[in-house]
C-alpha positions as CSV (number, residue, x, y, z in Angstrom):
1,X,130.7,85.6,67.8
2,X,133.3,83.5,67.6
3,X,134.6,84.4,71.5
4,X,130.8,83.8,72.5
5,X,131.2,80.3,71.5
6,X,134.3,79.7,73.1
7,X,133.2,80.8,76.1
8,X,129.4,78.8,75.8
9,X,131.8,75.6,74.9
10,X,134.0,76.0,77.7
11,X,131.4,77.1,80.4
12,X,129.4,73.9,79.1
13,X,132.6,71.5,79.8
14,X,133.2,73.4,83.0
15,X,129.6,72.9,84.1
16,X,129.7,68.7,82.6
17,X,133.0,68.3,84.9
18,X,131.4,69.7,88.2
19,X,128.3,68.2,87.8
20,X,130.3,64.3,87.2
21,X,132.1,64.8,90.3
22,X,128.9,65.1,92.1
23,X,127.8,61.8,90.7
24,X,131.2,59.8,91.0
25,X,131.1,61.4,94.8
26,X,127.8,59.9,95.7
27,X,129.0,56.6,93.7
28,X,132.0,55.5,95.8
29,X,130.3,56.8,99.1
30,X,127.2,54.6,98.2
31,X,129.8,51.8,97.5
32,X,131.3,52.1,100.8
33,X,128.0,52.1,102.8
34,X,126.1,49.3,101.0
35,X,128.1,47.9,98.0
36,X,127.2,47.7,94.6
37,X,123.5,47.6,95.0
38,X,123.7,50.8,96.9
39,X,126.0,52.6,94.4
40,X,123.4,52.1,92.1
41,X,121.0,53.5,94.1
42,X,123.3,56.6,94.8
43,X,123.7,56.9,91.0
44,X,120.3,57.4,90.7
45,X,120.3,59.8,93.3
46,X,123.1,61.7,91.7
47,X,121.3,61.7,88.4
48,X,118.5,63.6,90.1
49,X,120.6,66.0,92.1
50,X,122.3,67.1,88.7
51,X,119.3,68.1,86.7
52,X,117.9,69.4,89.8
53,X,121.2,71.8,89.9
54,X,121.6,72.5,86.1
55,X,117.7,73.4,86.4
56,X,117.1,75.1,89.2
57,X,120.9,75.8,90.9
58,X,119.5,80.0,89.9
59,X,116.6,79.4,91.6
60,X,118.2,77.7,94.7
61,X,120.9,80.4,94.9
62,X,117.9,83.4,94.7
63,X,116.2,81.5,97.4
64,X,119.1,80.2,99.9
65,X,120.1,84.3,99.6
66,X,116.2,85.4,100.8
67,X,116.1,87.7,97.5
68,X,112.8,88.9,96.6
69,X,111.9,90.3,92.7
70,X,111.6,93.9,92.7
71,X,109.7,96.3,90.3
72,X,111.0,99.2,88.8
73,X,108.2,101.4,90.6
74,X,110.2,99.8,93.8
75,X,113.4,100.7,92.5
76,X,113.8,102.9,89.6
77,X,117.5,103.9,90.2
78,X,118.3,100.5,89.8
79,X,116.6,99.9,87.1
80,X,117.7,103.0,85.2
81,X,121.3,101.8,85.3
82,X,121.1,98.1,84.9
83,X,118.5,99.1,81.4
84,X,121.3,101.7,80.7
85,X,124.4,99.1,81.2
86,X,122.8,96.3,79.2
87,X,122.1,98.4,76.3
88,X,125.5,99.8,75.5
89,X,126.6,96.5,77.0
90,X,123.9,94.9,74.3
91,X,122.6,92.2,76.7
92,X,119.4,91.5,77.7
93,X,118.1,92.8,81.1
94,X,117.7,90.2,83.6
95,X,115.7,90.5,86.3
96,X,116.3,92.1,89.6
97,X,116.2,90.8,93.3
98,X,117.0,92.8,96.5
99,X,118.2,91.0,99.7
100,X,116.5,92.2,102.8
101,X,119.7,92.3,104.4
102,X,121.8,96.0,105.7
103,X,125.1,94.0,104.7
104,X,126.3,95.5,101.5
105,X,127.0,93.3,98.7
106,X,125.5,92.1,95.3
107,X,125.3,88.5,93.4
108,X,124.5,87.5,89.8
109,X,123.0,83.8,88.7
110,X,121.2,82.5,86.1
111,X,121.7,80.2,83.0
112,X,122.4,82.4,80.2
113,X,121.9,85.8,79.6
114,X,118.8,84.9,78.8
115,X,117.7,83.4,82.2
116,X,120.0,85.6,84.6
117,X,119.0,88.1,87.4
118,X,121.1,90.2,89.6
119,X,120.7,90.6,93.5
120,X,121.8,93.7,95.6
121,X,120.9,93.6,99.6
122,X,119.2,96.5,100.9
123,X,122.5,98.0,102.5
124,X,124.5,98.5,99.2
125,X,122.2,101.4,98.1
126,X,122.6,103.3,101.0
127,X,126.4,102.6,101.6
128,X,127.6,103.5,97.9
129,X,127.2,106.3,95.8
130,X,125.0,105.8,92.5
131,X,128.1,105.8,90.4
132,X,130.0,103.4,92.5
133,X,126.8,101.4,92.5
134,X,127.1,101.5,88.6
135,X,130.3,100.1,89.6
136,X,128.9,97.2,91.1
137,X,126.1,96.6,88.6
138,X,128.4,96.4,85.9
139,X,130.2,93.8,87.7
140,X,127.5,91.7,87.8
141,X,126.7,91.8,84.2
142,X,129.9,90.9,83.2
143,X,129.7,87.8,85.1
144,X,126.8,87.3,82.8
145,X,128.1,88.3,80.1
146,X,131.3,86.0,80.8
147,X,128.9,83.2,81.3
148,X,130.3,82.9,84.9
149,X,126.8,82.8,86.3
150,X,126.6,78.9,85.4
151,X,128.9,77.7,87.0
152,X,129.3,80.1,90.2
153,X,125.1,78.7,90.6
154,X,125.9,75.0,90.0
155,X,129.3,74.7,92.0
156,X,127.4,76.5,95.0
157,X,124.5,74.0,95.0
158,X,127.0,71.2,94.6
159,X,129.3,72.3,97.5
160,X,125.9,73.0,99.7
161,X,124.7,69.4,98.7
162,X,128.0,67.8,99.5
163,X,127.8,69.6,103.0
164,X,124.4,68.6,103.7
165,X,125.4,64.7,102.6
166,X,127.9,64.6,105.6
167,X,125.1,65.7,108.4
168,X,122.9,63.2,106.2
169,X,125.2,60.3,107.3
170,X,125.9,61.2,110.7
171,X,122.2,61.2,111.6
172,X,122.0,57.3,109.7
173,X,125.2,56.5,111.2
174,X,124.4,57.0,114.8
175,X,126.1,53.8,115.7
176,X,129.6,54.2,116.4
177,X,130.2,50.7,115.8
178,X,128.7,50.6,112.6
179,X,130.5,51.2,109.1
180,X,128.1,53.6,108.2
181,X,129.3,55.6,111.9
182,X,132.4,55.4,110.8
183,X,131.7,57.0,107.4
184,X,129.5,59.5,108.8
185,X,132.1,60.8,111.5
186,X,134.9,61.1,108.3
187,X,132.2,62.5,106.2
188,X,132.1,65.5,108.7
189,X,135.7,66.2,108.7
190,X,136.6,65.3,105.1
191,X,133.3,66.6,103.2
192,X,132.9,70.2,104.1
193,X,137.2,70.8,102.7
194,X,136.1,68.8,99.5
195,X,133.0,71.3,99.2
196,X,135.3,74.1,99.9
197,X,138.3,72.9,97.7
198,X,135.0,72.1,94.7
199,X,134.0,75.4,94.7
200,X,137.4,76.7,95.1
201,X,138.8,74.7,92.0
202,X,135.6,76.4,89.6
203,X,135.1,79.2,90.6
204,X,138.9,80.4,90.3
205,X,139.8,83.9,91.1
206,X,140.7,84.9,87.5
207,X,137.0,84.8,87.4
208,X,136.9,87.9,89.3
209,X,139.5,89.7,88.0
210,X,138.3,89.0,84.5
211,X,134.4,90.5,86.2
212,X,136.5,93.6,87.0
213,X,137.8,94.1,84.1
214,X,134.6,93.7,81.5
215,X,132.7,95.7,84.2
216,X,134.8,98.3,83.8
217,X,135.0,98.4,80.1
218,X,130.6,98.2,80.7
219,X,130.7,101.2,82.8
220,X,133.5,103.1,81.0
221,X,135.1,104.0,84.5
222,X,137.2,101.9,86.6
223,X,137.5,103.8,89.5
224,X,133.3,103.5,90.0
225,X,134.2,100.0,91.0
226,X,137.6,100.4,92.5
227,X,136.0,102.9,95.2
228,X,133.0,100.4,95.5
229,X,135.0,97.7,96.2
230,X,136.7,99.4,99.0
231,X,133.9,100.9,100.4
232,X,132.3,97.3,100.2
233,X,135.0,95.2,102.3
234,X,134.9,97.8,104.8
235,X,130.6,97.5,104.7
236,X,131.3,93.7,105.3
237,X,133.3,93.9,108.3
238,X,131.0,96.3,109.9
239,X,128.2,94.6,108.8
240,X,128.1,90.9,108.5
241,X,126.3,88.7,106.4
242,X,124.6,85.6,107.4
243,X,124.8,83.7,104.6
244,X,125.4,80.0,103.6
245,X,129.1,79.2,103.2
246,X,128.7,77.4,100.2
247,X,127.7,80.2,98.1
248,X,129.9,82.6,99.2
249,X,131.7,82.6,96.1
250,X,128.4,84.1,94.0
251,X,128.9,87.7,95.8
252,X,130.9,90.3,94.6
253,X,133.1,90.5,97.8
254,X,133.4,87.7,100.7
255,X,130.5,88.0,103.0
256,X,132.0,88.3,106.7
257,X,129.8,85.6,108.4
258,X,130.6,87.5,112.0
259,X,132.9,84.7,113.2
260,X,130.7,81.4,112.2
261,X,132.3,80.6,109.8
262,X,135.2,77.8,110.3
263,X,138.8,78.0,110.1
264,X,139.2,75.5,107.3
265,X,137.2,77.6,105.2
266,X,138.8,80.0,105.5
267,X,141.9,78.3,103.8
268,X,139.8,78.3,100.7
269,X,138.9,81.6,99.0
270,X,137.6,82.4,96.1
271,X,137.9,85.9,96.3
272,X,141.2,87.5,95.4
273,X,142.4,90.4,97.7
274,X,140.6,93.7,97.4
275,X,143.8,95.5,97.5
276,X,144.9,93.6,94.3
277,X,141.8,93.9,92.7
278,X,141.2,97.9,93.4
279,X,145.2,98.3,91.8
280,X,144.5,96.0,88.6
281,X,141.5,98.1,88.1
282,X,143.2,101.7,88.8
283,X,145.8,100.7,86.3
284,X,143.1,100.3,83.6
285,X,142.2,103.9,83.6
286,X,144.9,105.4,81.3
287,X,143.8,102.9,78.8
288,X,140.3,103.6,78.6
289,X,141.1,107.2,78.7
């Protein structure tokens, strides 16, 4: 009880700091276009963008994904091992989404235990086998059960909003000559890294090695997800994603965006390498017997 408090407390702060330095963003560029007046009106702005993100940032990330709700008539293999998971896990079950994409990989989101679902694309059932899927699933509800989900949902809607404000103010600032040009052309160089470094900074990469882990406890076999995660880096490289850079950091491994995405990006990565991951895990296995 008392670790599930901890980790509500320290989620909450994590959450509070992310969702500030959305508001303070919008503040000084709102300062620099228009001045105080305009500040103000950014605040405002701000204000609404966070309750829109703490609210719906689940919803958004479900959405920006393409996943549709499944039933357990549509998938009762899935369902079977989530229900199974969450019991000995003693979570609630959340709801399930597939993405109509052959790409393999898997996301969770959500609020709270409570309020969370899980997403798998079409291609990860028919790349992995059902206990390396276990694997997977597992994964994913120790990112709930971590209270990760929070904060991997609101620093992705952040870093997409803070993206989409720098194409905001290069379509304003179409006059070169203007101070608003000259914000909007830094806004596209300087934006996207601060996105990038955003989501990078909270959603660190002990988050996924700490995923691993409680999945693997959750499953009670290491090497389900070990195997899945190799099989799943070479699924991405084969198989690209198309997905939305800034919420890259929800999926279990990197989506391979077939050479669109951009060389800063890359710089930033909140994955940690597969290789490191896969030996961390296959040293867990004497322990758990």
């Amino acid at each position: 009880m008392t670790t599930t408090k901890s980790s509500n407390w320290a989620a909450g702060i994590r959450t509070t700091l992310l969702l500030a330095g959305l508001t303070g963003l919008l503040v000084v560029i709102g300062a620099l276009i228009g001045g105080p007046q305009t500040a103000l009106l950014f605040l405002g702005i701000g204000l609404v963008m966070n309750l829109g993100v703490y609210w719906f940032s689940d919803k958004i990330a479900l959405k920006s994904a393409g996943a549709k709700p499944i039933t357990e008539e549509q998938a009762p293999q899935i369902y079977e091992m989530v229900r199974e998971l969450t019991t000995a896990a003693k979570m609630p079950m959340p709801a399930l989404y597939v993405i109509p994409q052959e790409a393999p990989n898997a996301f969770a989101t959500g609020r709270s235990p409570e309020k969370a679902a899980v997403a798998v694309t079409a291609g990860i059932t028919k790349l992995l086998s059902p206990d390396e899927l276990r694997g997977v699933l597992a994964h994913e509800l120790a990112h709930i059960r971590n209270r990760d989900t929070l904060i991997q949902a609101v620093a992705a809607a952040i870093g997409g909003a803070i993206t989409y404000l720098g194409y905001m103010l290069l379509w304003f600032g179409g006059d070169d000559d203007s101070p608003l040009g000259l914000i909007a052309s830094l806004a596209l160089v300087l934006l996207a890294p601060i996105a990038a470094s955003i989501i990078q900074l909270s959603i660190s990469r002990q988050r996924e090695y700490s995923a691993d882990a409680t999945g693997a406890q959750i499953c009670g076999n290491p090497e389900s997800l070990a195997s899945a995660l190799l099989r799943l880096e070479a699924g991405s490289k084969a198989i690209p994603m198309k997905v939305n850079e800034s919420t890259e950091c929800l999926y279990i491994v990197k989506p391979l965006a077939g050479g669109r995405g951009k060389a800063m990006a890359n710089l930033f990565s909140t994955h940690p390498p597969i290789e490191e991951r896969v030996r961390r895990l296959r040293q867990m296995r004497p322990a758990l017997g």
